[in-house]
C-alpha positions as semicolon CSV with decimal commas, in nm:
position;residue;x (nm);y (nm);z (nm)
1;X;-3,140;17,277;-0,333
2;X;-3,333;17,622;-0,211
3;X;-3,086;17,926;-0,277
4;X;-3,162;18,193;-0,046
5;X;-2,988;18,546;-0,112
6;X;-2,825;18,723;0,254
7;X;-2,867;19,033;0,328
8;X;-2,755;19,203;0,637
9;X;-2,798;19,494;0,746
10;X;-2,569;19,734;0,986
11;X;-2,683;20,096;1,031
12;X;-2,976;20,097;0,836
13;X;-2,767;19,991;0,555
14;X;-2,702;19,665;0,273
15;X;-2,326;19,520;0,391
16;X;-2,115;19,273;0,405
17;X;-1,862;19,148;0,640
18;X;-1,564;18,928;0,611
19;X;-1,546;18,629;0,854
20;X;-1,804;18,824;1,068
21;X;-1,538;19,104;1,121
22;X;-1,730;19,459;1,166
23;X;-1,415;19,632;1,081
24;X;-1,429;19,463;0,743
25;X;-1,763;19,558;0,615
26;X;-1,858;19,616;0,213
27;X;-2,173;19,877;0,177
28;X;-2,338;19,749;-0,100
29;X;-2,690;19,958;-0,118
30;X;-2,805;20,227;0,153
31;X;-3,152;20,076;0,183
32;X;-3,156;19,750;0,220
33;X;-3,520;19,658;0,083
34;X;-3,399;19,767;-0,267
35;X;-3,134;19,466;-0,282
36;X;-3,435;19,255;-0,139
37;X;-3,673;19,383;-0,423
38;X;-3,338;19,294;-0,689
39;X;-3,308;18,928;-0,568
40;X;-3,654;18,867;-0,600
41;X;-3,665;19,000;-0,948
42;X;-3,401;18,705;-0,988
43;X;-3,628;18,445;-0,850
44;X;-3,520;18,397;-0,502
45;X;-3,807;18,206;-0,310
46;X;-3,684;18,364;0,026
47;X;-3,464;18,610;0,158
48;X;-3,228;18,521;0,455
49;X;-3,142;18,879;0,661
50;X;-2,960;18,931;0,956
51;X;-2,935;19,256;1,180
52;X;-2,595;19,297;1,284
53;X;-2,583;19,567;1,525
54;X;-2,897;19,348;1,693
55;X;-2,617;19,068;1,729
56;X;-2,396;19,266;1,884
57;X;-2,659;19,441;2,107
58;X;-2,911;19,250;2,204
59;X;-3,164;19,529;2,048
60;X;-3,371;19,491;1,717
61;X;-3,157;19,835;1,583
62;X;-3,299;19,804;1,255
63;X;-3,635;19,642;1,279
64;X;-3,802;19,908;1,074
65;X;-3,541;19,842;0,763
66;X;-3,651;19,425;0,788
67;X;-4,034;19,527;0,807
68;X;-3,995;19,745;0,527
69;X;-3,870;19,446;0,333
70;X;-4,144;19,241;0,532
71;X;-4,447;19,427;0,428
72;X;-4,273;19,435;0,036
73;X;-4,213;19,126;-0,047
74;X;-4,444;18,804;-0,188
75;X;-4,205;18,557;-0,038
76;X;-4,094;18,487;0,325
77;X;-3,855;18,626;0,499
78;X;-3,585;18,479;0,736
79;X;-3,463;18,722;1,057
80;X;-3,185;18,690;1,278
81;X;-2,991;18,851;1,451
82;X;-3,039;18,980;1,836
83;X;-3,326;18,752;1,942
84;X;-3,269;18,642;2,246
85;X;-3,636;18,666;2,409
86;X;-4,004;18,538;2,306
87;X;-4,125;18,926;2,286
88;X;-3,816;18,987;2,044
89;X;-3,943;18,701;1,869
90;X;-4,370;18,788;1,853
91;X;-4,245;19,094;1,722
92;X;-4,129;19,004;1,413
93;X;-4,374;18,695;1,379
94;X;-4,653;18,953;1,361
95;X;-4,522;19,147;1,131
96;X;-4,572;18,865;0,873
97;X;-4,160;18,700;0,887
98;X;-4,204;18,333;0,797
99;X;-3,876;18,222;1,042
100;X;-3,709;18,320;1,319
101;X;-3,332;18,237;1,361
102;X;-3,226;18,174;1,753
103;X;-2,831;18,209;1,763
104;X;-2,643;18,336;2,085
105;X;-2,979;18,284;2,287
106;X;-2,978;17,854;2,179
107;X;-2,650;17,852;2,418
108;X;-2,750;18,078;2,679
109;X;-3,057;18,058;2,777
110;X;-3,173;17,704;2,547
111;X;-3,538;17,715;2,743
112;X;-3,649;17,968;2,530
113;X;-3,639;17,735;2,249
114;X;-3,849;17,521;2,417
115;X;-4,095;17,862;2,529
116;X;-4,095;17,920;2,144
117;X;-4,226;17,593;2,060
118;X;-4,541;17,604;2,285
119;X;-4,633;17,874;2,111
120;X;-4,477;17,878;1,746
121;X;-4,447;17,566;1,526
122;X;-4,073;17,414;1,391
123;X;-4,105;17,554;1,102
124;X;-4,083;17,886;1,219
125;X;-3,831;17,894;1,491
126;X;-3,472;17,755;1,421
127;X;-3,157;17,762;1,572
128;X;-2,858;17,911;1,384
129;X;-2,463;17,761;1,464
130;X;-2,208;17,945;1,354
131;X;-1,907;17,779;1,428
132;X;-1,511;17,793;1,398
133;X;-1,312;17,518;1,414
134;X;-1,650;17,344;1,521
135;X;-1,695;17,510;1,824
136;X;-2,071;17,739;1,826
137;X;-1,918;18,142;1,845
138;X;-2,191;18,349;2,041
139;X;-2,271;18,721;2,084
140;X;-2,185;18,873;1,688
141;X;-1,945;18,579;1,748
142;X;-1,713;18,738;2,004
143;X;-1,740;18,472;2,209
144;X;-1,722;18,126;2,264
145;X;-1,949;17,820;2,336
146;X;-1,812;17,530;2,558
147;X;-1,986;17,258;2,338
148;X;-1,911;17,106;2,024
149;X;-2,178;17,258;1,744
150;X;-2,322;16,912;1,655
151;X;-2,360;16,865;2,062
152;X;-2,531;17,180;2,072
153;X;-2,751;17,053;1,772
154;X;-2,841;16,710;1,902
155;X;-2,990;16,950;2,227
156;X;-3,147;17,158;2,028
157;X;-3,339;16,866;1,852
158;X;-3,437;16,677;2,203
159;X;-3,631;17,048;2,252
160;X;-3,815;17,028;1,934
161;X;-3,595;17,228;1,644
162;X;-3,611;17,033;1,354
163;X;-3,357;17,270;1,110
164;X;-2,994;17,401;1,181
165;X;-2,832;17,724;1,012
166;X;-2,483;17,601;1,012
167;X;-2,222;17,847;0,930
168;X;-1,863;17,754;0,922
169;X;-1,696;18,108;1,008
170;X;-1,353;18,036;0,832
171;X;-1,488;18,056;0,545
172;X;-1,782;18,312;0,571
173;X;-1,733;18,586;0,298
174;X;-1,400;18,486;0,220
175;X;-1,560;18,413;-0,165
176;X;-1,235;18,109;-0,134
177;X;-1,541;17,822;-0,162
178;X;-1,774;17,643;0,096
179;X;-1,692;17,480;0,414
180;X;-1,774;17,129;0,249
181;X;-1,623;16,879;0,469
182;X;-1,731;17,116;0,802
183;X;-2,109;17,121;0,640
184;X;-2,059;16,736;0,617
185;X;-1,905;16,669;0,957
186;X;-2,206;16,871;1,092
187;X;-2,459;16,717;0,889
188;X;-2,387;16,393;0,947
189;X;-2,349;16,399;1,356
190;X;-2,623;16,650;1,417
191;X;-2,914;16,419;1,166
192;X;-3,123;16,724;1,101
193;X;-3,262;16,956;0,815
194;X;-2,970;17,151;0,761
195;X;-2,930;17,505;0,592
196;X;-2,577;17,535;0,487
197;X;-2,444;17,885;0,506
198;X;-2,073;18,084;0,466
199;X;-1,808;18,018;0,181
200;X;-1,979;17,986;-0,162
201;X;-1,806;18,123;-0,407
202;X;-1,958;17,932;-0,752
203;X;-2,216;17,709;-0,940
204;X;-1,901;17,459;-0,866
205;X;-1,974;17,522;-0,440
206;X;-2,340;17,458;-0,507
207;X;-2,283;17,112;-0,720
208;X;-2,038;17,023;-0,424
209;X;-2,350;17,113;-0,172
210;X;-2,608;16,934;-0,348
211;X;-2,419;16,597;-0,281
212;X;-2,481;16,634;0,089
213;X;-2,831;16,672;0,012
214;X;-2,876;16,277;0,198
215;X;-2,797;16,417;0,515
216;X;-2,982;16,651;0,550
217;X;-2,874;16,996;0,368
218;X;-3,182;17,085;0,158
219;X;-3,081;17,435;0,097
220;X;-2,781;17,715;0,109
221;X;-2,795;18,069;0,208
222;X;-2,537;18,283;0,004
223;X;-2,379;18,635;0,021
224;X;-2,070;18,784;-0,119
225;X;-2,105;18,582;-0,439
226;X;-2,463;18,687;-0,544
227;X;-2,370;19,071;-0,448
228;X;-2,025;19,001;-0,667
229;X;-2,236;18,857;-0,951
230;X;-2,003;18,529;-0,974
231;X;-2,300;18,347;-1,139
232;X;-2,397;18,315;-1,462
233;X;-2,750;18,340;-1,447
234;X;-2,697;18,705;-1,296
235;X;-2,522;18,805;-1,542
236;X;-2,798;18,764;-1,788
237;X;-3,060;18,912;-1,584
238;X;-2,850;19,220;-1,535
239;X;-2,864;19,225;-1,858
240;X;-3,206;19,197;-1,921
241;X;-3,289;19,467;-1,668
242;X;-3,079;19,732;-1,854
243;X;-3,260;19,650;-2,145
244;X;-3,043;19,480;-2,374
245;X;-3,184;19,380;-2,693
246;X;-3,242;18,987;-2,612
247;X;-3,529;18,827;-2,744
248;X;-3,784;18,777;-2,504
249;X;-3,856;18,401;-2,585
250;X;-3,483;18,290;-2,597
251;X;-3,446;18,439;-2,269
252;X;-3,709;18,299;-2,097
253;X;-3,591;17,973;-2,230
254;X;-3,229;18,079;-2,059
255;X;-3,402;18,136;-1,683
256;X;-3,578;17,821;-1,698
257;X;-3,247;17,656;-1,784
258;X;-3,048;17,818;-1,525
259;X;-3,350;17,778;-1,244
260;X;-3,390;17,387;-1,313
């Protein structure tokens, strides 16, 4: 199952919220292409990031922070946040991002998905559902959808989307463990390539994960853990980066192990 590290970014800055909640943010690092630079130096084979005040607005607010992390990085790059037109869209495609996430924009205006794939192929536009209580929130999640989320997956996958984000919000940063049966509900009723996202708190979270891997979810985006170092594969290459005296050989014997 593909691990990729979140990072999202509100005022130019590496945060993290709590259910979504602006009010309850976490600054973690002021720029956030030096966390990006730190989980690749980890291993992550692509970064998931998300411009909040974009979600909120409507306006790429911190486009130059994601090309910055764009133009620095030898892996892809996931964006969402605030795309909600095909220009918003070509503008970070030609910048070099490998995939777009459509959120808000997939319930309001669901032809652009179908605009996007004329010109884009699957595996660079998909749709991201964050839902409570399975119903799709919209707009930084301030508002509701009137569908169910694997309803609004089913009609995203007559227009051509072949992956779903799915996010359950209860449990988004709440480092209490994944929304497993919510993932599974999804998974199951939508019968796409699923990203599971919001919740995981352990190696235990992942294991759970992995066993949903027959429906569909190939891969997990996580947040608060990684940034809380609740795994213990960080803790050894923290270690290694401050330079503690570990043999090199016994160590690189330890990634492999923790990477299999």
């Amino acid at each position: 199952m593909l691990i990729i590290p979140a990072i999202d970014i509100k005022d130019g800055k590496c945060v993290r919220l709590t259910r979504g909640e602006f009010d309850k943010q976490k600054i973690y690092l002021d720029n956030p292409r030096d966390m990006a630079v730190i989980w690749r130096k980890q291993n992550a084979k692509m970064i998931h990031v998300v411009d909040l005040d974009a979600a909120l607005t409507g306006r790429l607010v911190n486009f130059d922070k994601i090309r910055e992390i764009v133009t620095t990085l030898d892996i892809p790059v996931q964006v969402g946040g605030g795309l909600r037109s095909v220009e918003a869209v070509s503008r970070y495609l030609d910048i070099g991002v490998g995939r777009v996430v459509i959120g808000s924009a997939a319930v309001t205006n669901p032809e652009l998905i179908e605009q996007l794939l004329d010109t884009y192929s699957a595996s660079q536009i998909v749709v991201g559902i964050d839902a409570e209580n399975g119903v799709p929130k919209i707009n930084g999640w301030t508002e509701s959808s009137s569908m169910q989320d694997y309803e609004l997956a089913r009609e995203m996958k007559k227009r051509g989307v072949e992956r779903i984000i799915y996010t359950d919000i209860s449990c988004d940063g709440m480092m209490r463990g994944v929304g497993f049966e919510s993932t599974k509900r999804f998974a199951m009723k939508a019968g796409m390539k699923v990203t599971a996202s919001g919740g995981v708190s352990s190696s235990k979270d992942l294991l759970k994960l992995q066993t949903l891997e027959r429906y569909g979810v190939d891969s997990v985006i996580i947040g608060k853990a990684l940034y809380e170092t609740n795994f213990p594969c960080q803790k050894l290459w923290y270690n290694y980066e401050k330079g503690m005296n570990i043999d090199r050989e016994f160590s690189s014997a330890l990634r492999r192990q923790c990477c299999s």
